[in-house]
PLY file of the C-alpha trace (Angstrom):
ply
format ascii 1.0
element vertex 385
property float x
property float y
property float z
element edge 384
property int vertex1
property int vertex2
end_header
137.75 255.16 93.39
140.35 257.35 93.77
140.91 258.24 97.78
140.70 262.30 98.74
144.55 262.37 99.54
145.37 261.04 96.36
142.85 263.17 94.06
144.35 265.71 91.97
143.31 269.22 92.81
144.31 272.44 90.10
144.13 275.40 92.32
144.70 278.93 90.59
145.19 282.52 91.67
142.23 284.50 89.29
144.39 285.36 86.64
146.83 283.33 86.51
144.89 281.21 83.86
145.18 284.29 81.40
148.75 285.10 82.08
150.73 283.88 78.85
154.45 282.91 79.01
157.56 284.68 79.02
157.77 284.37 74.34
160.94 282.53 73.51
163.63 284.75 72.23
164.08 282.51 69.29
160.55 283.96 68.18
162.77 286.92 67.40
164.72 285.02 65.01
162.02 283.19 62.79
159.45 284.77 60.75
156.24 283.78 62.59
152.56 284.22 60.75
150.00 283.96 62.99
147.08 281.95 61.47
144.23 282.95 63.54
144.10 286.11 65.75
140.61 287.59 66.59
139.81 290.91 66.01
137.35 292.85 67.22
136.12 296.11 66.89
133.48 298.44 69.18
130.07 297.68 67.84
129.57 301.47 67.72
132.77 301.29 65.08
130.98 298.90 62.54
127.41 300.51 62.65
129.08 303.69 60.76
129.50 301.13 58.04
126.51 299.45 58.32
123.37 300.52 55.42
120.68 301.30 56.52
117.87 299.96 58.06
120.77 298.18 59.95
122.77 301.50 61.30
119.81 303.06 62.97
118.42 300.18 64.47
120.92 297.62 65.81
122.54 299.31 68.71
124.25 296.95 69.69
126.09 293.81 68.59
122.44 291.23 67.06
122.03 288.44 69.70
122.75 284.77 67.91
121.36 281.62 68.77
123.42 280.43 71.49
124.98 283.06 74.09
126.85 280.86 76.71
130.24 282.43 77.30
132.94 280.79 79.21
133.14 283.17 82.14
132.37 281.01 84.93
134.60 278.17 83.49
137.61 280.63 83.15
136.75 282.27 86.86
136.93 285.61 85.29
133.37 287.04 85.20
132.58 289.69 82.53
135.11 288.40 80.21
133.37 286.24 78.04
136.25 285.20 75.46
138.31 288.14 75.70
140.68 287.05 78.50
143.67 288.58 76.74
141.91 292.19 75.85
140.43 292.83 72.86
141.86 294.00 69.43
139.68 296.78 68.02
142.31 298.74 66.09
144.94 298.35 63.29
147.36 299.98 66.41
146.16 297.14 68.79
147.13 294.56 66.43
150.38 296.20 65.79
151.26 295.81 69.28
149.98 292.82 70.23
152.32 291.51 67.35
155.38 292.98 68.83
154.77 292.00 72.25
154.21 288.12 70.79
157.57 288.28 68.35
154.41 287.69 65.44
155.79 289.05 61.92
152.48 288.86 60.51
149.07 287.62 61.22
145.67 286.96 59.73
142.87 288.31 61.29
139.62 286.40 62.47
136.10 287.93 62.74
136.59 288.14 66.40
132.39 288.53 67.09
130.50 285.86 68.60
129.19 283.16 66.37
127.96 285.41 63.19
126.35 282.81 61.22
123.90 281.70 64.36
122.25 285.53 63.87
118.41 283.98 63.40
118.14 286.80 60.64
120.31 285.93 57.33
120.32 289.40 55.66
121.70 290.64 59.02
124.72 288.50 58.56
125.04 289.97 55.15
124.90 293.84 56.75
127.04 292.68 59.19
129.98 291.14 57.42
130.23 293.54 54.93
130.80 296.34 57.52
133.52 294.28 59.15
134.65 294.10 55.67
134.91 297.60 55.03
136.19 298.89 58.00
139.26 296.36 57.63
139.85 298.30 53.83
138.84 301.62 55.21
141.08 301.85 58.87
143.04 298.69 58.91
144.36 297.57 55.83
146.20 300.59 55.17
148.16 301.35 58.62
150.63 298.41 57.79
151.51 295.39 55.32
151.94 293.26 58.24
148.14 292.43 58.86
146.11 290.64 56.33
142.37 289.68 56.67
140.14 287.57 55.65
136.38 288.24 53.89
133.65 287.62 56.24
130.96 286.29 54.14
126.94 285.34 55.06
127.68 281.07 54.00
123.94 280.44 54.85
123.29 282.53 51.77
125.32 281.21 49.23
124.25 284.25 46.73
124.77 286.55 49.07
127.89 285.57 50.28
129.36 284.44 46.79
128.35 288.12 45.79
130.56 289.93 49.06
133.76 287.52 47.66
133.23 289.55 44.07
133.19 292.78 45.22
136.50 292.34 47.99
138.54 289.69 46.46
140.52 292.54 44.33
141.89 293.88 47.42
145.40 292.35 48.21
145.30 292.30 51.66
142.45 289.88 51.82
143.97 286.24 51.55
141.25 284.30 52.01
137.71 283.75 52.98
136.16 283.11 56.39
133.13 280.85 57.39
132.21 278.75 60.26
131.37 275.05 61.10
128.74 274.87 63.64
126.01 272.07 64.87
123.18 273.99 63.80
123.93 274.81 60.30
124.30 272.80 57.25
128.27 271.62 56.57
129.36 274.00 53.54
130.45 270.89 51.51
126.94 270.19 50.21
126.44 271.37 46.80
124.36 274.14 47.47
127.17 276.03 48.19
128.86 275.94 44.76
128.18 279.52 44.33
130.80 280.34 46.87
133.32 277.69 45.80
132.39 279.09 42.06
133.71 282.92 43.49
136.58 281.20 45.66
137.89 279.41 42.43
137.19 282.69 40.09
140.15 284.49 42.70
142.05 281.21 43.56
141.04 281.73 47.42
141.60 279.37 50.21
138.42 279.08 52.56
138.65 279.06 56.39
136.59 277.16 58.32
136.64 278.16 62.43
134.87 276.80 64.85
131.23 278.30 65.55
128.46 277.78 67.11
128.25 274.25 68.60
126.64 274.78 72.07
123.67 275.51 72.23
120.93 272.95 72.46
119.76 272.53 68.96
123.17 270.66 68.02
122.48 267.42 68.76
126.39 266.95 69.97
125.51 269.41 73.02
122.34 267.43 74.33
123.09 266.94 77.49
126.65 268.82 78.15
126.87 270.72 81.62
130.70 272.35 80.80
133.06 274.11 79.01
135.09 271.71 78.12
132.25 269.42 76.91
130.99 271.96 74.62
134.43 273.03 73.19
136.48 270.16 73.43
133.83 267.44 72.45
131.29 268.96 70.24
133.60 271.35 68.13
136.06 268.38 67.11
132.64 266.12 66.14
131.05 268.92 64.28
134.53 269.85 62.47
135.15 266.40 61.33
131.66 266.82 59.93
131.78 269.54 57.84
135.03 267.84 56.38
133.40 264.81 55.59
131.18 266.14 53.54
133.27 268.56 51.39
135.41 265.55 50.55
132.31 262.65 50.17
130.45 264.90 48.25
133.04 265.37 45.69
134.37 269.37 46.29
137.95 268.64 45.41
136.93 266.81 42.32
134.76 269.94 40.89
137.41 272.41 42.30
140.53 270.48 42.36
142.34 273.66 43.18
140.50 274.67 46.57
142.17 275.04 49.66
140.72 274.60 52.95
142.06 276.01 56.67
140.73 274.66 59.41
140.77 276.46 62.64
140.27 275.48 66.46
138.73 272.21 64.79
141.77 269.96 66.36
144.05 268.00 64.66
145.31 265.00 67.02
142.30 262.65 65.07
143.61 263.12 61.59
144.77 259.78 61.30
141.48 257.54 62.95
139.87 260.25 60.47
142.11 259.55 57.08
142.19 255.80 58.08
138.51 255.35 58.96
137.11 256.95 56.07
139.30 255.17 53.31
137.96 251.68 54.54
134.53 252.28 54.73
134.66 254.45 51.34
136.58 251.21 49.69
133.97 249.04 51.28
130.56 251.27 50.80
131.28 253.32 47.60
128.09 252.76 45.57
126.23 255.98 46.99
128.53 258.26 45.91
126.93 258.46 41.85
124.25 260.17 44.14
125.18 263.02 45.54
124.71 266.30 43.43
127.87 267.03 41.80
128.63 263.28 40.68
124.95 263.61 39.02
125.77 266.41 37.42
129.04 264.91 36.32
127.89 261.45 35.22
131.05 260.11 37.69
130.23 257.15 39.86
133.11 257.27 42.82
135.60 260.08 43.81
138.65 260.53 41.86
141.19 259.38 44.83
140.88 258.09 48.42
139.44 260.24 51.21
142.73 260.39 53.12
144.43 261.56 49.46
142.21 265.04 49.65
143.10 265.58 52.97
146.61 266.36 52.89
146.46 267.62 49.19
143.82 270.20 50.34
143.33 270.57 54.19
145.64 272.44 56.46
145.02 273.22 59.87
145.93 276.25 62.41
147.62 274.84 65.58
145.66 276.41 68.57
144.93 274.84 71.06
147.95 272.66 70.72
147.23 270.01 73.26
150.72 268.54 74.05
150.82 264.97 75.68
153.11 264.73 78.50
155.23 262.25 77.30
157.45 263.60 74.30
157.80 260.56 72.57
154.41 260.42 72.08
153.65 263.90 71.13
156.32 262.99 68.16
154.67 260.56 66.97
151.55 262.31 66.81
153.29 265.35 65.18
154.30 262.41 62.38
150.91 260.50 62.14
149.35 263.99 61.52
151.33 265.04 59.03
152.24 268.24 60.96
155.50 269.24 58.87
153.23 269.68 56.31
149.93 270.66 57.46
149.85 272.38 60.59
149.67 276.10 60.44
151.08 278.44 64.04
148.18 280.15 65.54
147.73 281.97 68.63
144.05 282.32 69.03
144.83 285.80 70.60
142.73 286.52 73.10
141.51 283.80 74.50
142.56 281.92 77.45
143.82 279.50 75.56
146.26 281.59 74.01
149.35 279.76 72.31
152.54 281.90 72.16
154.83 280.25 69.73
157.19 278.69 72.50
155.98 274.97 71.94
157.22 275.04 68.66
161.08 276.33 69.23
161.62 275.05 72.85
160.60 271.17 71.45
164.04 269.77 70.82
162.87 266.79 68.23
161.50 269.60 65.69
163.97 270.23 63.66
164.74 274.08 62.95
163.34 273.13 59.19
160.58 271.93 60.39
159.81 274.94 62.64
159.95 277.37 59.70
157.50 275.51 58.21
155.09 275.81 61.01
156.19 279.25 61.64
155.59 280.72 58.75
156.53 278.52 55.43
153.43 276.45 55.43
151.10 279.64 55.76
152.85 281.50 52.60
152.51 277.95 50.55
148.82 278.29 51.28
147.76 281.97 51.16
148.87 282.70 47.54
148.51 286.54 48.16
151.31 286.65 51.27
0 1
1 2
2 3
3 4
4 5
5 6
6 7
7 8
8 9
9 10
10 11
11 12
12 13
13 14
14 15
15 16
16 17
17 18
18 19
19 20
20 21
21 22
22 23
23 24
24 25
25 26
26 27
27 28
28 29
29 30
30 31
31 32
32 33
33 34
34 35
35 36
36 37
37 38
38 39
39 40
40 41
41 42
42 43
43 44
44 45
45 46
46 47
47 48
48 49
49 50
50 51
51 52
52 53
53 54
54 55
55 56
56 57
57 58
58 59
59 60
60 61
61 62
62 63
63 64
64 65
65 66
66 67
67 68
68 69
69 70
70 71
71 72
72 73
73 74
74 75
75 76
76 77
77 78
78 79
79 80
80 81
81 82
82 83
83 84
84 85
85 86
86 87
87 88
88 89
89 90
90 91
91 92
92 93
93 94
94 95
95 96
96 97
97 98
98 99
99 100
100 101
101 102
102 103
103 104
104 105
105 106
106 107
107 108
108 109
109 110
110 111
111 112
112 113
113 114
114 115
115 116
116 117
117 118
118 119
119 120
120 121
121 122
122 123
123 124
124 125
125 126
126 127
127 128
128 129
129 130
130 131
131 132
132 133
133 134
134 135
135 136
136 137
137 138
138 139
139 140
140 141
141 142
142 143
143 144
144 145
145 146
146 147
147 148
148 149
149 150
150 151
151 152
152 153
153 154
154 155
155 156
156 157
157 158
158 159
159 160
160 161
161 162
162 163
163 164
164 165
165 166
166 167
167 168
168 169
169 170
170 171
171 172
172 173
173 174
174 175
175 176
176 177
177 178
178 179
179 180
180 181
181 182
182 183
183 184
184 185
185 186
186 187
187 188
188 189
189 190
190 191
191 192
192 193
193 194
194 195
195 196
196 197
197 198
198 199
199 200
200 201
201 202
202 203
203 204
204 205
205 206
206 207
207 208
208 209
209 210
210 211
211 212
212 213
213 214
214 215
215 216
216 217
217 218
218 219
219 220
220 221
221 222
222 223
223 224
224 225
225 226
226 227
227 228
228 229
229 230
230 231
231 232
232 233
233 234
234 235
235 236
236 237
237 238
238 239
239 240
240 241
241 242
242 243
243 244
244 245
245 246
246 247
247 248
248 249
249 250
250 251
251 252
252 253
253 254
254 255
255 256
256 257
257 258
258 259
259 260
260 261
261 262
262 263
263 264
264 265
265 266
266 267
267 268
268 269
269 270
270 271
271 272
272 273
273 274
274 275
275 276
276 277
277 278
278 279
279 280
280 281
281 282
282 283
283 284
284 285
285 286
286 287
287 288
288 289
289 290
290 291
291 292
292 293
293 294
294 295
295 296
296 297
297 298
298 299
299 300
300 301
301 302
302 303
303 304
304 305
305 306
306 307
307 308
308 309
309 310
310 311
311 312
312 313
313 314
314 315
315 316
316 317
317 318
318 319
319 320
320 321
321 322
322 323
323 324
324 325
325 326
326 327
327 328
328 329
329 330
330 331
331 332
332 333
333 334
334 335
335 336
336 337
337 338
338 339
339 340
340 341
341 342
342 343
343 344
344 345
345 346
346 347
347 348
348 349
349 350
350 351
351 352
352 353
353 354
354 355
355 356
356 357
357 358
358 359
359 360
360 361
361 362
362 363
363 364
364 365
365 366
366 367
367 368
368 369
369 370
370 371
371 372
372 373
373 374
374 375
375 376
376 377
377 378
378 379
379 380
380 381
381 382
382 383
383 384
């Protein structure tokens, strides 16, 4: 038991947890992409692009499934996420950029959880006015912000159908969706009609974290906290969703699909890559099961489970959890592959904010190395930067 005098206490001024460092100079001398920044605009903003029935009736942003906000963990009531401010405008973004020494970033659906709306075709109505206003007042103030197509994923139709009509516009790189606990991982099969649009346009596919709180989720039985609920649950459910893309044999139907994942963590890759090449080499007879190896006629995936990770998988960098002892946050930087696969992102706004610092002040990344993270990594995977 630890004694009273010896317990460690964190005491912080309110605010002080949302302050963000001093940016290191050197940001000023890299190009720096920032993989996942959240944007949001007014609610009053998207209903003018909203069809109708949806314009006249939703006044204000649809209630989802799960609406616990991290307020009272923070100690900043009334802020929900948005501990930073929020971005609602293409001039927002541009400033937020300089102020961060960001060259160019890729905007997030910055709204709360969109595939937990109980309604699917409000999802649909929803995304594709998010959509439009990004073509309509944000696409076109500056080449320095790119976006990414909010799609409906419960509704594979639906949201295969909103990749068709956007993907011709340049400044959409890729394709957003969510893994959550209370919705099916987007690797099953059923989904092909959104990996048949992604492939059609040669689009990576995000996956960010969603909802994975609220009590249907079997991870979040039980959780009192914060840090249970986004720490714990969103790392479970992310590994998840992963699983199943690569057991039930994406990569071997699309062999060209790319896959971002975002606040998912990153510091289990290699129990991951490890644990699921031994048990696949010891239990592979299922596999001829699932859907697409039916409709194949192939009885085992084409390469190991660890193989389609780092041919296919990268993964944005927020929060970047640093161990306290340098050695050892090399050597996880190495197990994980991070030279290749790790992507900068500053999860602007929330409190966990990463400004690029821990990537230029860390004296055992080489400078090649931090281009990579920087920025070099990002324009290998988005084909349209």
């Amino acid at each position: 038991m630890i004694s009273e005098e010896k317990s460690v206490v964190i005491e912080r001024e309110i605010g002080e947890i949302i302050k963000p460092h001093p940016i290191h100079p050197k940001g000023k001398e890299l190009e720096v992409i920032d993989s996942d920044f959240h944007f949001q605009p007014d609610w009053d903003t998207l209903r003018k692009y909203m069809k109708e029935p949806f314009q006249s009736k939703f006044l204000r942003y649809p209630q989802v499934a799960s609406e616990y906000a991290p307020d009272q963990a923070i100690g900043l009531q009334g802020t929900g996420q948005n501990v930073q401010g929020q971005a609602k405008t293409a001039a927002d973004v541009l400033r937020i950029l300089d102020d961060n020494f960001t060259d160019l970033v890729i905007l997030s659906p910055g709204f709360q959880r969109p595939q937990s709306m109980f309604n699917e075709p409000i999802i649909t109505a929803v995304a594709s006015a998010y959509n439009d206003y990004l073509v309509h007042e944000v696409f076109p103030a500056s080449d320095r912000i790119k976006g990414l197509i909010m799609i409906n994923q419960r509704d594979p139709a639906a949201g295969a159908a909103e990749i068709r009509r956007l993907a011709h516009h340049p400044s959409f790189v890729g394709v957003y969706s969510e893994f959550g606990g209370t919705y099916e991982p987007i690797g099953s099969a059923k989904y092909d009609p959104i990996y048949d649009a992604l492939a059609e346009f040669d689009l990576p596919l995000s996956i960010h974290v969603g909802t994975f709180w609220q009590q249907w989720s079997p991870l979040s039985i039980g959780s009192r906290t914060w840090v249970e609920l986004l720490g714990v649950s969103s790392a479970g459910t992310c590994m998840a969703f992963m699983a199943s893309m690569i057991m039930q044999g994406l990569f071997d139907k699309y062999p060209k699909q790319k896959v971002l994942v975002q606040e998912g963590g990153y510091w289990w890759l290699p129990d991951l890559m490890y644990r699921m090449d031994e048990l696949y080499l010891d239990h592979p007879g299922d596999i001829q099961f699932v859907e697409r190896k039916l409709e194949s006629g192939e009885k085992f995936l084409k390469k190991l489970p660890s193989d389609y990770i780092l041919e296919h998988f990268r993964f944005s960098t927020q929060p970047m959890c640093k161990p306290k002892n340098n050695k050892h946050f090399a050597y996880l930087l190495e197990l994980c592959h991070a030279e290749q696969l790790f992507l900068y992102s500053s999860d602007w706004p929330h409190a966990t904010f990463d400004p690029l610092n821990w990537v230029v002040e860390t004296d055992f990344i080489p400078e090649d190395m931090q281009k990579k993270i920087l920025s070099g990594n990002a324009r290998e995977f988005y084909n349209r930067l």
